[in-house]
BALOBA-1460 file (C-alpha; in Angstrom, 3 decimals):
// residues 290
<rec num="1" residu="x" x="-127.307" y="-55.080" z="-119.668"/>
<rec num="2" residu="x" x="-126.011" y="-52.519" z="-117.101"/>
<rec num="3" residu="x" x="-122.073" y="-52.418" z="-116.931"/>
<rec num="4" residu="x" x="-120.547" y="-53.304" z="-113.630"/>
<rec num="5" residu="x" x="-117.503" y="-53.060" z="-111.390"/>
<rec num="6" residu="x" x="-113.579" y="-53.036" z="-112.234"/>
<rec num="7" residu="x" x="-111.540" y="-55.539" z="-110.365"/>
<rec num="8" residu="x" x="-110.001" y="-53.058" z="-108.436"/>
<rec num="9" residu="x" x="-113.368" y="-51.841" z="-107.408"/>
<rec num="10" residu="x" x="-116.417" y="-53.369" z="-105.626"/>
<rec num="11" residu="x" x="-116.057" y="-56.360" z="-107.277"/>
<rec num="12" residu="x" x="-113.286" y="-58.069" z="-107.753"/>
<rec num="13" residu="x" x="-111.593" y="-60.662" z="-109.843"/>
<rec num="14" residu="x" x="-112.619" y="-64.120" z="-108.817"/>
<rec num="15" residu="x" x="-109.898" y="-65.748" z="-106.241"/>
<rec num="16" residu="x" x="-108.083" y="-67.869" z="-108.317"/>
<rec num="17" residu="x" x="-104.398" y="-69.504" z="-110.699"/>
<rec num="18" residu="x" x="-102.273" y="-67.058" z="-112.867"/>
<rec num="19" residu="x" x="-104.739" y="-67.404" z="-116.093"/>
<rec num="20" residu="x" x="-107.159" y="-69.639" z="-115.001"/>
<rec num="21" residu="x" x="-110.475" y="-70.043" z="-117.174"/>
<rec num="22" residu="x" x="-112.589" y="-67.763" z="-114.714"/>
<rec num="23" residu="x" x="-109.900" y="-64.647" z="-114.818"/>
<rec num="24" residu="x" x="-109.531" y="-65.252" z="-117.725"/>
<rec num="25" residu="x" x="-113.415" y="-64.776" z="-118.821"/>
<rec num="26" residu="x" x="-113.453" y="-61.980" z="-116.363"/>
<rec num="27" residu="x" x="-110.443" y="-59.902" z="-117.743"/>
<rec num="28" residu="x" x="-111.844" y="-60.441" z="-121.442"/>
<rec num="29" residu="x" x="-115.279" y="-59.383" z="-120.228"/>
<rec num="30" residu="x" x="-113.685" y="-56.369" z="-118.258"/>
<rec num="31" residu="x" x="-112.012" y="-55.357" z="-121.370"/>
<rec num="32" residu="x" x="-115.115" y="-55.126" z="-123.705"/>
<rec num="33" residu="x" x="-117.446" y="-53.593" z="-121.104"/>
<rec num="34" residu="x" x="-115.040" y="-50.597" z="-121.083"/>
<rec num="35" residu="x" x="-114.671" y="-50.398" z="-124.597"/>
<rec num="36" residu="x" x="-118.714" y="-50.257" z="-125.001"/>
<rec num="37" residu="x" x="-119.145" y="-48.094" z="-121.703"/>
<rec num="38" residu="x" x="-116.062" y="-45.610" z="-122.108"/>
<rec num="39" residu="x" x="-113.703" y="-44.318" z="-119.277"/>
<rec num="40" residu="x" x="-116.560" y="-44.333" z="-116.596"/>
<rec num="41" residu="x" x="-117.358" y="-48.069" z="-117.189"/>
<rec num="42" residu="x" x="-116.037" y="-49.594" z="-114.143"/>
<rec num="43" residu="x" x="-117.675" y="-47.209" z="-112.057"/>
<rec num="44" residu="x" x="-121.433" y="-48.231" z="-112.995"/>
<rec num="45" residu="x" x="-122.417" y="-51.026" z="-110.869"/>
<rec num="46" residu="x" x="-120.331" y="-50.508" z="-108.087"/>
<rec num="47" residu="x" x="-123.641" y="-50.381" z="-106.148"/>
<rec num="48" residu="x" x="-123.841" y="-53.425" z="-106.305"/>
<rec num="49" residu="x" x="-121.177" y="-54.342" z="-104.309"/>
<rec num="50" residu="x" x="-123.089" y="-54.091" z="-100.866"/>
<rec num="51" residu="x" x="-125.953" y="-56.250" z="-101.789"/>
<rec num="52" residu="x" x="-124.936" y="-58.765" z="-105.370"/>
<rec num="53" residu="x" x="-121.539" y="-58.665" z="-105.880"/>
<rec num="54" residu="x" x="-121.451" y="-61.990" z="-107.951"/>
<rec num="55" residu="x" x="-124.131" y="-60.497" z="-110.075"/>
<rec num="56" residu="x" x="-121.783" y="-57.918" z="-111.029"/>
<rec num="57" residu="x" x="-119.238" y="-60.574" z="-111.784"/>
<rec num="58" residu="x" x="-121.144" y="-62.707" z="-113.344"/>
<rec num="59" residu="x" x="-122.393" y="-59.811" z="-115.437"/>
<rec num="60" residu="x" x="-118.994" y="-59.934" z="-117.055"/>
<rec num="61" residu="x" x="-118.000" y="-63.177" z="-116.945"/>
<rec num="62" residu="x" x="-121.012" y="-63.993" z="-118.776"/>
<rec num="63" residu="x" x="-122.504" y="-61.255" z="-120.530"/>
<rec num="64" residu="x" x="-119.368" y="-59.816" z="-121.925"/>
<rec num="65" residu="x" x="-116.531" y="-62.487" z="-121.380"/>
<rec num="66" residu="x" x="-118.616" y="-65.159" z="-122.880"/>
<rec num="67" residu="x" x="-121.151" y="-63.812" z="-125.027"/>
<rec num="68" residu="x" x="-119.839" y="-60.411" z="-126.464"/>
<rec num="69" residu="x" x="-116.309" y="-61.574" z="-126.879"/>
<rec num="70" residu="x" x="-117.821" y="-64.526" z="-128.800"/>
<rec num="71" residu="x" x="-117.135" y="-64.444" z="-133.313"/>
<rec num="72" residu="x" x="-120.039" y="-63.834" z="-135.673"/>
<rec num="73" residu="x" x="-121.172" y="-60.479" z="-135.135"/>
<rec num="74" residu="x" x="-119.102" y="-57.100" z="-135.052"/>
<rec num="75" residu="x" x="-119.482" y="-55.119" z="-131.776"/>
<rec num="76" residu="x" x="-121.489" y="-52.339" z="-133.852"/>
<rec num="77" residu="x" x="-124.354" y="-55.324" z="-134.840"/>
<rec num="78" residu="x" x="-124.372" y="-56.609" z="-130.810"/>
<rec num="79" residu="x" x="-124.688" y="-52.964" z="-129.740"/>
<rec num="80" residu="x" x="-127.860" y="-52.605" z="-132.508"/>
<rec num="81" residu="x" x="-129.729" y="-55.835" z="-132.092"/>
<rec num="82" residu="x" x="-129.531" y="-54.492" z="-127.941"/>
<rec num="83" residu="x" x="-131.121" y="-51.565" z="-128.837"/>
<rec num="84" residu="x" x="-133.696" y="-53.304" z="-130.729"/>
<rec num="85" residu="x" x="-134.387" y="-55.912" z="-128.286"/>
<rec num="86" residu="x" x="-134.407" y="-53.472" z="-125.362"/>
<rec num="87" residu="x" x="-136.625" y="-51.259" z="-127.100"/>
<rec num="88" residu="x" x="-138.780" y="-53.990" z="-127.927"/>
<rec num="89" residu="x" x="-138.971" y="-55.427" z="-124.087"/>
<rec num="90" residu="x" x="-139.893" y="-51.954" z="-123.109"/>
<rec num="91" residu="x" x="-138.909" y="-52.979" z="-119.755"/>
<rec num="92" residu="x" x="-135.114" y="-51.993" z="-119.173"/>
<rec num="93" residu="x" x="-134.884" y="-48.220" z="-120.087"/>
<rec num="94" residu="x" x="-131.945" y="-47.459" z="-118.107"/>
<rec num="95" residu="x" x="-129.932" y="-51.051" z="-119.775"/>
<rec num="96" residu="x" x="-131.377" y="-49.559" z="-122.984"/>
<rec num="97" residu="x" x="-129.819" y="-46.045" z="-122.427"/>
<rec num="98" residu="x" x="-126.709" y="-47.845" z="-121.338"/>
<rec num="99" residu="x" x="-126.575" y="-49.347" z="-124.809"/>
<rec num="100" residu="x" x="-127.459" y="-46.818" z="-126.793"/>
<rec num="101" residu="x" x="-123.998" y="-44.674" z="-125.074"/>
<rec num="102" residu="x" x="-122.497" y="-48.136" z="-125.939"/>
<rec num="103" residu="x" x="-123.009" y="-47.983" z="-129.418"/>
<rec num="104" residu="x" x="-121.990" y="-44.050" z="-129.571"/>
<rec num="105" residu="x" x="-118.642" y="-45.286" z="-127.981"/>
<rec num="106" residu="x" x="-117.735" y="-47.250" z="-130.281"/>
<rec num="107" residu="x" x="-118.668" y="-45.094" z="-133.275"/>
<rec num="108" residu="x" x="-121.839" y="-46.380" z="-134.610"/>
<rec num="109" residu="x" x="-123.932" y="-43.337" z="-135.907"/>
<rec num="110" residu="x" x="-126.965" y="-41.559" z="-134.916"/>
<rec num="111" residu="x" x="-128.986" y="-41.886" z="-137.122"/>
<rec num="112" residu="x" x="-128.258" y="-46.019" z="-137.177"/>
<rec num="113" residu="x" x="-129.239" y="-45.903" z="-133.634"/>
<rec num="114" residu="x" x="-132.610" y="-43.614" z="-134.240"/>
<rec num="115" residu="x" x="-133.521" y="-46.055" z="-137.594"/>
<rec num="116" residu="x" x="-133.185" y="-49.039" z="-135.140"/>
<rec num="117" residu="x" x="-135.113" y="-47.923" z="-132.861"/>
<rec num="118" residu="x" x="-138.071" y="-46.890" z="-135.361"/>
<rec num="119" residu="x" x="-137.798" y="-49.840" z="-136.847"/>
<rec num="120" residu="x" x="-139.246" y="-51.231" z="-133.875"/>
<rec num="121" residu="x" x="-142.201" y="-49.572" z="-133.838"/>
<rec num="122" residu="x" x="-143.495" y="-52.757" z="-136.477"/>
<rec num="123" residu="x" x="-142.669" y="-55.231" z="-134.198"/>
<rec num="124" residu="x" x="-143.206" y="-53.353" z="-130.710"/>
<rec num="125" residu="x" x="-145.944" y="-50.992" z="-131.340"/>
<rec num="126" residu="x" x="-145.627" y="-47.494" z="-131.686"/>
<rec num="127" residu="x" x="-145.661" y="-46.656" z="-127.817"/>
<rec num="128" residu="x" x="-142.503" y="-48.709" z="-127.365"/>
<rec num="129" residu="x" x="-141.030" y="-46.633" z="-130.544"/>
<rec num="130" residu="x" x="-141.370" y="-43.560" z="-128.691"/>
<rec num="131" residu="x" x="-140.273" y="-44.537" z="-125.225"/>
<rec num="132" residu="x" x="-136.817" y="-45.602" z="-126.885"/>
<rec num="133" residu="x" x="-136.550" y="-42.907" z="-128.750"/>
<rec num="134" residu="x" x="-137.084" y="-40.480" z="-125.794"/>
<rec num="135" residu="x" x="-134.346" y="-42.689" z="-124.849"/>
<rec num="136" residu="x" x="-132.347" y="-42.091" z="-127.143"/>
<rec num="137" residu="x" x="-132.961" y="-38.282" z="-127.157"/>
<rec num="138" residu="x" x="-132.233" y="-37.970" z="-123.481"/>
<rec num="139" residu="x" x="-128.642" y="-39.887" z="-124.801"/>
<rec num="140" residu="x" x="-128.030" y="-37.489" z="-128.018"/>
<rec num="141" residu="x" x="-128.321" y="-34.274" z="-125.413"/>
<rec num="142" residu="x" x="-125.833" y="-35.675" z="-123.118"/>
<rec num="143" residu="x" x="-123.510" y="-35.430" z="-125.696"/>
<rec num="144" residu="x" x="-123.825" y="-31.735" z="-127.331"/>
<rec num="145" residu="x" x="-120.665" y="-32.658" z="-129.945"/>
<rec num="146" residu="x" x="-122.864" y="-35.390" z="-131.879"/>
<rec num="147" residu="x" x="-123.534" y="-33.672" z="-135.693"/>
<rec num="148" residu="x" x="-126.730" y="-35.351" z="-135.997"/>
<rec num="149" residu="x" x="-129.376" y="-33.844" z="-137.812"/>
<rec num="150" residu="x" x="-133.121" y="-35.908" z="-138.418"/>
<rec num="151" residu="x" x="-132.908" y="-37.450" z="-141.867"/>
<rec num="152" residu="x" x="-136.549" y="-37.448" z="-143.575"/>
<rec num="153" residu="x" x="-136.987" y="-40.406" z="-146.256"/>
<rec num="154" residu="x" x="-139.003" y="-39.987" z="-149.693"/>
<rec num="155" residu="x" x="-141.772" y="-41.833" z="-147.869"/>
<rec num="156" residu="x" x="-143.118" y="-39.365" z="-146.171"/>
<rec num="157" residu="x" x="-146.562" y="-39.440" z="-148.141"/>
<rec num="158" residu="x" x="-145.758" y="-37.288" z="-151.214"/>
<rec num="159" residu="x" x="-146.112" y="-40.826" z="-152.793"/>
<rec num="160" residu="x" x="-149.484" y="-42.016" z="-154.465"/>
<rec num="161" residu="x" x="-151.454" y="-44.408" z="-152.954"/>
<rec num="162" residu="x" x="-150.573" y="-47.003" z="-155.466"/>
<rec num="163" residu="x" x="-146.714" y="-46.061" z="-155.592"/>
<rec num="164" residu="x" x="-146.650" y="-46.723" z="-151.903"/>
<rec num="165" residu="x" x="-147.936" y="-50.081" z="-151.840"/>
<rec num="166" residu="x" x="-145.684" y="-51.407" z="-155.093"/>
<rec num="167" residu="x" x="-142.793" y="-49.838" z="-152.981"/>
<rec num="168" residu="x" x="-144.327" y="-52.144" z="-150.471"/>
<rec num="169" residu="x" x="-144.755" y="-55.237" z="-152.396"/>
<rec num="170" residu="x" x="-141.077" y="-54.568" z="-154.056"/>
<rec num="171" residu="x" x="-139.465" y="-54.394" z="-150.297"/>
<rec num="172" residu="x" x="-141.875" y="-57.506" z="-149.135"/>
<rec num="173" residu="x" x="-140.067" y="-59.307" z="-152.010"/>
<rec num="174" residu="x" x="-136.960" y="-58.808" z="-151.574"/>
<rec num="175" residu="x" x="-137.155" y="-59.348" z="-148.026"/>
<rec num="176" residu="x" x="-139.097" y="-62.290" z="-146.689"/>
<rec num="177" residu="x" x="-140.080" y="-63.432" z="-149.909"/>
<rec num="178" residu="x" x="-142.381" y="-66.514" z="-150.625"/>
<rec num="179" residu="x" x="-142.931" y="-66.697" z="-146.763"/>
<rec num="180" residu="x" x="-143.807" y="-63.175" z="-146.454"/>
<rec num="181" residu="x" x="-146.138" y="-63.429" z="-149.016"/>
<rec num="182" residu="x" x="-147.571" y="-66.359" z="-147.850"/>
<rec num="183" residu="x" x="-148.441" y="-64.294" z="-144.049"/>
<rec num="184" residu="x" x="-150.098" y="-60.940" z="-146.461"/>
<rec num="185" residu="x" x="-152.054" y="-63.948" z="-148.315"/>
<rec num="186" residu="x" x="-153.889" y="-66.225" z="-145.030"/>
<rec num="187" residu="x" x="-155.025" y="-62.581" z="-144.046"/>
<rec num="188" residu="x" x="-157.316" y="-62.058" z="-147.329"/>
<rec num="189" residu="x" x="-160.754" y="-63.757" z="-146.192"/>
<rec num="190" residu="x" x="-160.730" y="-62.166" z="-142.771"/>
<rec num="191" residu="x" x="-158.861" y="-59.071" z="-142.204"/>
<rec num="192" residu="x" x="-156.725" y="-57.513" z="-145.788"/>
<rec num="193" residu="x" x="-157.202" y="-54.228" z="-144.678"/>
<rec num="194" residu="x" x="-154.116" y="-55.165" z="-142.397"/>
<rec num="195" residu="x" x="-152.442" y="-57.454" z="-144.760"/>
<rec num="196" residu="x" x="-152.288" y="-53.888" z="-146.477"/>
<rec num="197" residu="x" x="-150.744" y="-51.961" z="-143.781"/>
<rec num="198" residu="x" x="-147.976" y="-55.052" z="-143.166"/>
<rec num="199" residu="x" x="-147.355" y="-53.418" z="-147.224"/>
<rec num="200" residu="x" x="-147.561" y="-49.732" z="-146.729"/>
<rec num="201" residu="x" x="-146.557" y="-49.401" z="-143.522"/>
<rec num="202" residu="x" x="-144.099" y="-52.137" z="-142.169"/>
<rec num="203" residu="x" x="-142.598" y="-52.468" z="-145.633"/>
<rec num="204" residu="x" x="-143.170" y="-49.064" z="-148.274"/>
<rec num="205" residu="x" x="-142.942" y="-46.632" z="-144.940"/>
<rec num="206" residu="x" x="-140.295" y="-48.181" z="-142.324"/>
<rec num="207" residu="x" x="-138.445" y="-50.979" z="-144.530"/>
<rec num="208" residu="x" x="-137.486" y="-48.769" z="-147.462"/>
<rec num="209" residu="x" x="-136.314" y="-45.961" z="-145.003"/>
<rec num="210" residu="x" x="-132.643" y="-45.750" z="-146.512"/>
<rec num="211" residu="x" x="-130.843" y="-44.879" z="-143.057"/>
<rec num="212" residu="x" x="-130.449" y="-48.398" z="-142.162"/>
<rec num="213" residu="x" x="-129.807" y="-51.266" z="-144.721"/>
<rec num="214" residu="x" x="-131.594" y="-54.739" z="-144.922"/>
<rec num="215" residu="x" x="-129.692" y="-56.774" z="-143.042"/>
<rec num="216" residu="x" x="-128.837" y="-55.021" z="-140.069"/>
<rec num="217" residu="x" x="-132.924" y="-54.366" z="-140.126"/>
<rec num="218" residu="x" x="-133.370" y="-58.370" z="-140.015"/>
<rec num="219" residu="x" x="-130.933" y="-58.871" z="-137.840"/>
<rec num="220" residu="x" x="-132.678" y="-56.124" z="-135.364"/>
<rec num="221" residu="x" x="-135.753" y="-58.071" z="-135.708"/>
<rec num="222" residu="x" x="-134.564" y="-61.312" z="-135.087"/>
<rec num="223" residu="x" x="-133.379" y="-60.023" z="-132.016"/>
<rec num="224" residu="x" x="-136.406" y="-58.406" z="-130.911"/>
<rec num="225" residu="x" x="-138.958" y="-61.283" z="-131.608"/>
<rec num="226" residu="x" x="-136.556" y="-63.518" z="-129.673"/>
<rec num="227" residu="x" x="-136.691" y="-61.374" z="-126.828"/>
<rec num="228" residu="x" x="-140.415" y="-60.778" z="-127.228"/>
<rec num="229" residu="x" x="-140.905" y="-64.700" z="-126.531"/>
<rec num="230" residu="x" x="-144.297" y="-64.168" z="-128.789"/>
<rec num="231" residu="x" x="-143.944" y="-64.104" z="-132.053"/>
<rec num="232" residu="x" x="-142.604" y="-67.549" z="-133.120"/>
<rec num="233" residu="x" x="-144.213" y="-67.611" z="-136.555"/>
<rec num="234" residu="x" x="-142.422" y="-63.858" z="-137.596"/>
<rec num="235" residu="x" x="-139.604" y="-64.813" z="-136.137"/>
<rec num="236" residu="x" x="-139.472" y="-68.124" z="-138.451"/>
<rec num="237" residu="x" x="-140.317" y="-66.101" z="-141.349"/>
<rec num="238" residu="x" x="-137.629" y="-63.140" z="-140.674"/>
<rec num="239" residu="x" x="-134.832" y="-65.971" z="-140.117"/>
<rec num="240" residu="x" x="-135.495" y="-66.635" z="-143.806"/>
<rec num="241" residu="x" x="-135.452" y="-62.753" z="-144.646"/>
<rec num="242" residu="x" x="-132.361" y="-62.706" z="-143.115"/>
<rec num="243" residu="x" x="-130.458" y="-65.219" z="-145.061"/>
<rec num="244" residu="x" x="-132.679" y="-63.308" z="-148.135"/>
<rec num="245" residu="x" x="-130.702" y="-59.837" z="-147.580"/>
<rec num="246" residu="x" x="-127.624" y="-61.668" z="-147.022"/>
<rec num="247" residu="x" x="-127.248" y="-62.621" z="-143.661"/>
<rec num="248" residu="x" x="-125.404" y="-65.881" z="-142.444"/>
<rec num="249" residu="x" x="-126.863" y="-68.770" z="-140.028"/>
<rec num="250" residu="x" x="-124.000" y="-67.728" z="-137.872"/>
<rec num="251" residu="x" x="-124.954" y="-64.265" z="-137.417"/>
<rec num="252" residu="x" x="-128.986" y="-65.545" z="-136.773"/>
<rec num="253" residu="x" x="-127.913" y="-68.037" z="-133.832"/>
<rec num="254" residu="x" x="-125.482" y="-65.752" z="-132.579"/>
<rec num="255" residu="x" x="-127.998" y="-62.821" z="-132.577"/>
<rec num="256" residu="x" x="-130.475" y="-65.774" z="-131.439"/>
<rec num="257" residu="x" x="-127.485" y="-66.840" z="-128.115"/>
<rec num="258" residu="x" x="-127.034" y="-62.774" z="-127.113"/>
<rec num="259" residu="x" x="-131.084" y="-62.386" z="-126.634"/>
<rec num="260" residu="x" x="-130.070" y="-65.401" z="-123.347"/>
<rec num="261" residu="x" x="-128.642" y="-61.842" z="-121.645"/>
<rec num="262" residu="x" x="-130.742" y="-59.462" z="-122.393"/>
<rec num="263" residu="x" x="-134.725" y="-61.914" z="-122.534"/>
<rec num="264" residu="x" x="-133.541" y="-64.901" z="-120.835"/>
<rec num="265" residu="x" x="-132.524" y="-68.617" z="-121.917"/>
<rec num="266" residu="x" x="-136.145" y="-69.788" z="-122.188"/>
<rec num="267" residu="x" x="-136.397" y="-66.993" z="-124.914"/>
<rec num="268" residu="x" x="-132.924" y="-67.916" z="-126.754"/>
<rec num="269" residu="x" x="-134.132" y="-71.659" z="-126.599"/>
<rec num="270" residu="x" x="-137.544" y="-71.291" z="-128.436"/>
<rec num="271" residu="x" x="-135.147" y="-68.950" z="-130.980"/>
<rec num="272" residu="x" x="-132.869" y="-71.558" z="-131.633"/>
<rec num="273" residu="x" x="-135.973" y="-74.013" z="-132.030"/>
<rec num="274" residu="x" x="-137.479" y="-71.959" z="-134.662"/>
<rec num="275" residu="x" x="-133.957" y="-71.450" z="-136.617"/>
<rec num="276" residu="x" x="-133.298" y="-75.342" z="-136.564"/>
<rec num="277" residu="x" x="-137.218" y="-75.210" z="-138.653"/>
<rec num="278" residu="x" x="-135.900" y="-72.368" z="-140.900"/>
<rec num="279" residu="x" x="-132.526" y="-74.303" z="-141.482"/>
<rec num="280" residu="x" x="-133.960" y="-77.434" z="-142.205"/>
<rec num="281" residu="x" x="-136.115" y="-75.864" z="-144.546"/>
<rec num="282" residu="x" x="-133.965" y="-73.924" z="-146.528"/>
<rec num="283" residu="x" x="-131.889" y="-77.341" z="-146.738"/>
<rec num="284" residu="x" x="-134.626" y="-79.551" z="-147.896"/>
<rec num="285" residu="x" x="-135.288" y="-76.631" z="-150.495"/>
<rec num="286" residu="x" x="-131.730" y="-76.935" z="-151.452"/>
<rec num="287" residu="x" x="-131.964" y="-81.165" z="-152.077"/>
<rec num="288" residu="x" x="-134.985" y="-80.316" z="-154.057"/>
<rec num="289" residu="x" x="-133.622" y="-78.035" z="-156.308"/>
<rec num="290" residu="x" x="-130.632" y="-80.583" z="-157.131"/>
């Protein structure tokens, strides 16, 4: 999501009462945008002003007054599960550029950004992986003060074959546990070969990469198979690796709610369908085990 116009600018504060609801959204949403886009962040969408002006202030009414300012998630996890979901879509490079300064702005680092990113070369594909990260390049050379220097993880294939996929299996575990084992199981009698690359690569080679911890990887995935609008079944099973690594059912929905901005409401809807399952689930679970 692009920033848009100040008040004072091409679009301006809707007509309306000393602290009604609607300036009220507006001057909350104002406030955030420029905390997340920096001293130039009223100046961004001004172009709009001669053809959309309500999307601009709608924008952030909406996007930030509503959505951003909302509890749940810290403005470092919104400005990550963006980047994820952005990279994922593949579609908004200049919203996912915006983002990625975002998250600079407000002091998440580097190499958080870089992890998220390849992290999303599991759920995205590889060419998606490199687009954002050329992305993110073009973003880390704009700024020539960022101390940021490529970290390189221990699995970078000095492992043995058979260390790899334990550190695999260990990481599958502790991650999406029966229900990821359940998806590397229904893939034995007709394709294992990549029921063993969901183990060595997905979880021994990106998973165990230390730059970026469990959670904030779930959450990053939630995000991005929300916004992908295909993957209901991984989606269901990385709710429950969320809640696994520690995550809360308030962070999932309200990672689930943001994706309305950024992949649409169809795409938040069938999200918040497949948490209900994963809730109802876990509860169930829960009676049982009384």
């Amino acid at each position: 999501m692009t920033a848009v116009a100040a008040p004072s600018l091409s679009v301006s504060s809707p007509a309306s009462t000393p602290a009604s609801p609607s300036t009220d959204r507006f001057s909350r949403g104002h406030a955030l945008l420029c905390e997340i886009a920096g001293p130039g962040g009223s100046d961004i969408l001004n172009g709009l002003g001669d053809i959309a002006p309500d999307l601009a202030r709608l924008t952030v009414e909406f996007g930030y007054g509503d959505v951003y300012a909302r509890p749940g998630l810290t403005l470092a996890q919104r400005q990550l599960i963006n980047v994820a979901a952005l990279t994922a879509l593949g579609t908004a490079a200049p919203q996912l550029r915006f983002h990625i300064d975002g998250a600079l702005n407000i002091g998440v680092e580097p190499a958080r950004i870089v992890e998220t990113v390849l992290h999303m070369a599991v759920y995205a594909g590889i060419p998606a992986a490199l687009n954002g990260m050329a992305v993110a390049k073009a973003a880390f050379a704009a700024r020539p003060e960022l101390d940021f220097t490529p970290a390189r993880s221990d699995t970078d294939g000095t492992r043995t074959l058979g260390e790899r996929h334990e550190r695999g299996l260990d990481a599958l575990a502790r991650v999406d546990g029966e229900a990821g084992e359940r998806v590397v199981a229904s893939l034995a009698d007709i394709a294992p070969v990549l029921a063993d690359y969901i183990v060595d690569f997905a979880f021994a080679d990106v998973y165990s990469r230390p730059a970026l911890d469990l959670k904030t990887r779930e959450l990053a995935t939630v995000a991005a198979c929300t916004a992908l609008g295909t993957a209901a079944p991984q989606l269901r099973v990385h709710l429950h690796g969320l809640l696994n690594v520690g995550g809360t059912r308030e962070e999932a929905i309200e990672t689930i709610v943001q994706m309305a901005v950024y992949a649409g409401f169809p795409a938040a809807l069938n999200g918040i369908a497949a948490a209900r399952e994963v809730f109802a689930e876990r509860d169930a679970a829960g009676r049982a085990g009384e």
